[in-house]
C-alpha positions as CSV (number, residue, x, y, z in Angstrom):
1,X,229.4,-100.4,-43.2
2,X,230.4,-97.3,-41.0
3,X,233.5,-96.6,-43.7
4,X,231.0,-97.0,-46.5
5,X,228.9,-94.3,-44.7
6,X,231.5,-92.0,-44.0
7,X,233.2,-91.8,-47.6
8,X,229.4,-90.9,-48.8
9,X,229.1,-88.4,-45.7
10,X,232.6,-86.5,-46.6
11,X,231.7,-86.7,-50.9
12,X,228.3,-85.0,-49.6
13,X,230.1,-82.0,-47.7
14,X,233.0,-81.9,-50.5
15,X,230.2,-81.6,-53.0
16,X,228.3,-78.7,-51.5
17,X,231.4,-77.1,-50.9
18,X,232.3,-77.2,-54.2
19,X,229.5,-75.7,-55.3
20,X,229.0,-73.0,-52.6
21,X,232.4,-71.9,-53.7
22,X,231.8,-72.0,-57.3
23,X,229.0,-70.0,-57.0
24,X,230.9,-67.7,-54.7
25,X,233.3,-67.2,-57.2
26,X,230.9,-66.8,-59.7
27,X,228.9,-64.4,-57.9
28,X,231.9,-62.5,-57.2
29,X,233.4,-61.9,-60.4
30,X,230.5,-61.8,-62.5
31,X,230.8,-65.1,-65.0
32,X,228.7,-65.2,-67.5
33,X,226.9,-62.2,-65.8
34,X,225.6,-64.5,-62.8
35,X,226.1,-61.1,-60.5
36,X,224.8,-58.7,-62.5
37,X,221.5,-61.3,-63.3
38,X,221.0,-62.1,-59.3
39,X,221.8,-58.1,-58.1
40,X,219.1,-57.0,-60.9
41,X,216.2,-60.1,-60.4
42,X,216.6,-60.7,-56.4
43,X,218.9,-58.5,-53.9
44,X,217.3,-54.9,-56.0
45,X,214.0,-56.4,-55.3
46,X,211.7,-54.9,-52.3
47,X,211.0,-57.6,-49.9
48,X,207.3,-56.5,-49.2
49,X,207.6,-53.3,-47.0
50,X,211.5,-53.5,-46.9
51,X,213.0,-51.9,-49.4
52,X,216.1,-53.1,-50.7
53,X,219.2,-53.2,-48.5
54,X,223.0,-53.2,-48.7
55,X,223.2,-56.2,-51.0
56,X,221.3,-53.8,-53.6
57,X,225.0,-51.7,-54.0
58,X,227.7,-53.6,-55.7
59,X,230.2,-53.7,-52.6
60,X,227.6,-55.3,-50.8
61,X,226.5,-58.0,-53.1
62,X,230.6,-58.3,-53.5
63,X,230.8,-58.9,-49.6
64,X,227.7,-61.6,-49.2
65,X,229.4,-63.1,-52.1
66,X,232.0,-63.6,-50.3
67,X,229.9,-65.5,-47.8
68,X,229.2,-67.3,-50.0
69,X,232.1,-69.0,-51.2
70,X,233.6,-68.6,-47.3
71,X,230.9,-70.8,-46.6
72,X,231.9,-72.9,-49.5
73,X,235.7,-72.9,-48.5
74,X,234.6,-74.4,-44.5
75,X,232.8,-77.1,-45.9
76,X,235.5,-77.9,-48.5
77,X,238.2,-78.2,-45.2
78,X,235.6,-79.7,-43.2
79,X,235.5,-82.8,-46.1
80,X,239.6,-82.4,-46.2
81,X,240.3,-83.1,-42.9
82,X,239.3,-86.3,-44.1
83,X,242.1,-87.0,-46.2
84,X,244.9,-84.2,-45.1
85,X,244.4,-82.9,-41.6
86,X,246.7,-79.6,-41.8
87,X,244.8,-78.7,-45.0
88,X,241.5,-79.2,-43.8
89,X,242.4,-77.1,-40.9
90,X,244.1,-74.5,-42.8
91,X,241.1,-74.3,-45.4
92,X,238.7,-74.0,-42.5
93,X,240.6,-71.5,-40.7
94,X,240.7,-69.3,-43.8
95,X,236.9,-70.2,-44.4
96,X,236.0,-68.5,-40.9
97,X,238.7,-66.1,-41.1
98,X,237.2,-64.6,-44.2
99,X,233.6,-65.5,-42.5
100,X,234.1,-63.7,-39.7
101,X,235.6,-60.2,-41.8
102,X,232.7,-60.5,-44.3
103,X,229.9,-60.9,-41.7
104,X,231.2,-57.6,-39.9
105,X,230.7,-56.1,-43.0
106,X,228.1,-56.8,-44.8
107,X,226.3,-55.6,-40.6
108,X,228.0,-52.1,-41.1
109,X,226.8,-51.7,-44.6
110,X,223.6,-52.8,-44.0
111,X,223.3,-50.2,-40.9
112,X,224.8,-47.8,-42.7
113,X,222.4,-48.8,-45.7
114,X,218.7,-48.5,-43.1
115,X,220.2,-44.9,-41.6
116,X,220.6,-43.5,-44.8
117,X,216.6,-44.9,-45.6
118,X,215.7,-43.0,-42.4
119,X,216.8,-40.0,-43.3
């Protein structure tokens, strides 16, 4: 019973981080005009008083879509580590790896982004 449970528990996690990182991906280089769809209907959007932030430019929607599929990339080595331990590490060291570099990012632009509304 506890096997049974964890196969379904590591298909769960291998799902979502399929699709975190197709969307990632997709997000990222535009298929089918996903990026250009999302930046226009949600991320240029003003979120009531807020007006729209670094996501709105196209190097910042690049960066959080590279969250995105970073995101996508942890959970596909957390579900590895299942099967192939030095993958699953190696896929979740490059997940945070590229976690980490994004996240300081996308902070700076979106800084440098609210000083510029100041001004």
């Amino acid at each position: 019973m506890l096997e049974a449970t964890k196969i379904r528990g590591v298909a769960v996690v291998l799902v979502i981080g399929v699709l975190l990182g197709l969307a990632g991906v997709a997000l990222l280089f535009n298929v089918l005009g996903a990026g250009d769809l999302v930046m226009r209907r949600v991320t240029s959007q003003p979120l009531g008083e807020l007006a729209p932030g670094f996501a709105a430019s196209r190097r910042g929607f690049r960066t959080y879509a590279v969250l995105v599929l970073a995101i996508g990339i942890l959970c596909l080595g957390l579900a590895a580590t299942a099967w192939l331990i030095p993958l699953g590490a190696g896929l979740l060291v490059l997940g945070a790896v590229a976690f980490v570099i994004a996240s300081v990012i996308a902070i700076a632009g979106e800084v440098d982004t609210y000083r510029a509304l100041k001004r």
